[in-house]
C-alpha positions as CSV (number, residue, x, y, z in Angstrom):
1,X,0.0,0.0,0.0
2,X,1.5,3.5,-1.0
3,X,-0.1,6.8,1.2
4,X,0.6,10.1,-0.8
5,X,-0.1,13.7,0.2
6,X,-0.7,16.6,-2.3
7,X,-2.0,20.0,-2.9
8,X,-3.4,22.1,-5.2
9,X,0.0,23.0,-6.6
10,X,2.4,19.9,-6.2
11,X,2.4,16.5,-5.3
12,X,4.2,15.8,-2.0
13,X,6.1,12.4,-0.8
14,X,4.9,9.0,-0.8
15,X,5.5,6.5,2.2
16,X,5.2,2.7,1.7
17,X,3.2,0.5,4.0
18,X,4.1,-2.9,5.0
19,X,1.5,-5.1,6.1
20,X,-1.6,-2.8,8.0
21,X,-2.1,0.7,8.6
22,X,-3.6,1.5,11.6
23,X,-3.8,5.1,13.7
24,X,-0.4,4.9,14.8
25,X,1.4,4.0,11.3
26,X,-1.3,7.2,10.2
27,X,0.0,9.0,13.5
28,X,3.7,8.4,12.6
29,X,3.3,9.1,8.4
30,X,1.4,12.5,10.0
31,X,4.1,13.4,12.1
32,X,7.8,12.2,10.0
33,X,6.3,12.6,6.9
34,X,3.4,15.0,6.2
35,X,4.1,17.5,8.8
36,X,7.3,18.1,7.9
37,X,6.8,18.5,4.2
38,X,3.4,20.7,4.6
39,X,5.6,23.1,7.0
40,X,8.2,23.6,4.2
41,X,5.9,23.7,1.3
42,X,3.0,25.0,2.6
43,X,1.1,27.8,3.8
44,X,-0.5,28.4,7.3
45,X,-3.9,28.6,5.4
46,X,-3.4,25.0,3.7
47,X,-6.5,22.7,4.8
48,X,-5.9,19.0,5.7
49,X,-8.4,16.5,4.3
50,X,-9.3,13.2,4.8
51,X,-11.9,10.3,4.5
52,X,-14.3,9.0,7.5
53,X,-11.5,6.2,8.2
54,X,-11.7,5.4,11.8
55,X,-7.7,5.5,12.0
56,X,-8.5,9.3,10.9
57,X,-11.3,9.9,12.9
58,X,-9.9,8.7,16.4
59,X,-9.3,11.0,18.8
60,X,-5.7,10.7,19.1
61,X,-5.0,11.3,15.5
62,X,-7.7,14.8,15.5
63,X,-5.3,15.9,18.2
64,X,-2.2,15.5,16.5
65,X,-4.1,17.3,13.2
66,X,-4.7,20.0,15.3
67,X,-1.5,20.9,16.1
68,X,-0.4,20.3,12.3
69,X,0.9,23.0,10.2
70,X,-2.6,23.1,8.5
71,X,-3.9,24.7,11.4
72,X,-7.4,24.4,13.8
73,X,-9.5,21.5,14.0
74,X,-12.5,24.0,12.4
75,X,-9.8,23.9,9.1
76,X,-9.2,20.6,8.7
77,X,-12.5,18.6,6.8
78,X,-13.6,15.4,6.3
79,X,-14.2,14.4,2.6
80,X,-14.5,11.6,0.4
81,X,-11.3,10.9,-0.8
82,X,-12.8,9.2,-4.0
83,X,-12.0,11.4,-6.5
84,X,-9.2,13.4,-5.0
85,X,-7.3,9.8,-4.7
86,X,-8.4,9.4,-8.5
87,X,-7.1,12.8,-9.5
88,X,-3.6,11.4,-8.0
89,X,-3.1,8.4,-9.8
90,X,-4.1,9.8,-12.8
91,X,-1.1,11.9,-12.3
92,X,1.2,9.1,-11.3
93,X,-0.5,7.2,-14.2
94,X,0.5,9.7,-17.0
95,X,4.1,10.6,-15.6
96,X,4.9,6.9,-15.9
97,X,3.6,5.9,-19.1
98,X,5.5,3.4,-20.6
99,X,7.8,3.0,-17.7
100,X,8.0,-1.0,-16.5
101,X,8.6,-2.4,-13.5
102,X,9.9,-5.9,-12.8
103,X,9.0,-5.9,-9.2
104,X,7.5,-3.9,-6.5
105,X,10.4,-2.3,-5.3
106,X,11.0,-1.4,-8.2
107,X,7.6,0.1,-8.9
108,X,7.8,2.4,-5.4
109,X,11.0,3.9,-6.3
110,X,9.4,4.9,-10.1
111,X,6.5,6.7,-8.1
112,X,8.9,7.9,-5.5
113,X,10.7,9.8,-8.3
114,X,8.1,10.9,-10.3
């Protein structure tokens, strides 16, 4: 499984998941991975959004949103994640056309660099 985090303007890093995600693989990707890139590519009046996933929705991870770089709790939104998450690998889709992978590695460093 492959999480990825974008805006309106760029596409930000992936992170590779082994085996399951639950809220505390979320709450470290949030915290070593999105946080980090949203503070240096990002403005304070970004908005956060995610699906009704209960690893998203538990108390623990709204906290940690909260204090994100994307600002109050009243900011960040819920959302179906449907046709954002299309509108992503569409991208990924056309800036790898043609390119073939031999094995999954292999396949997560292509969408890491593209």
């Amino acid at each position: 499984m492959v999480w990825g985090y974008f805006s309106d303007t760029s596409m930000g890093p992936l992170k590779r998941i082994v085996g399951t995600m639950n809220r505390y693989v979320y709450e470290d990707i949030l915290k070593n991975t999105m946080q980090p890139w949203a503070r240096t590519n990002l403005g304070r009046s970004s908005v956060f959004q995610q699906d009704n996933d209960p690893k998203h929705t538990s108390g623990h991870v709204a906290q940690l949103v909260s204090t994100s770089p994307c600002g109050s709790p009243e900011m960040t939104k819920s959302v179906s994640g449907l046709e954002s998450h299309r509108t992503y690998v569409e991208e990924l889709e056309r800036r790898l056309n043609r390119v073939r992978a031999f094995n999954a590695n292999q396949k997560f460093a292509q969408l890491e660099a593209a």
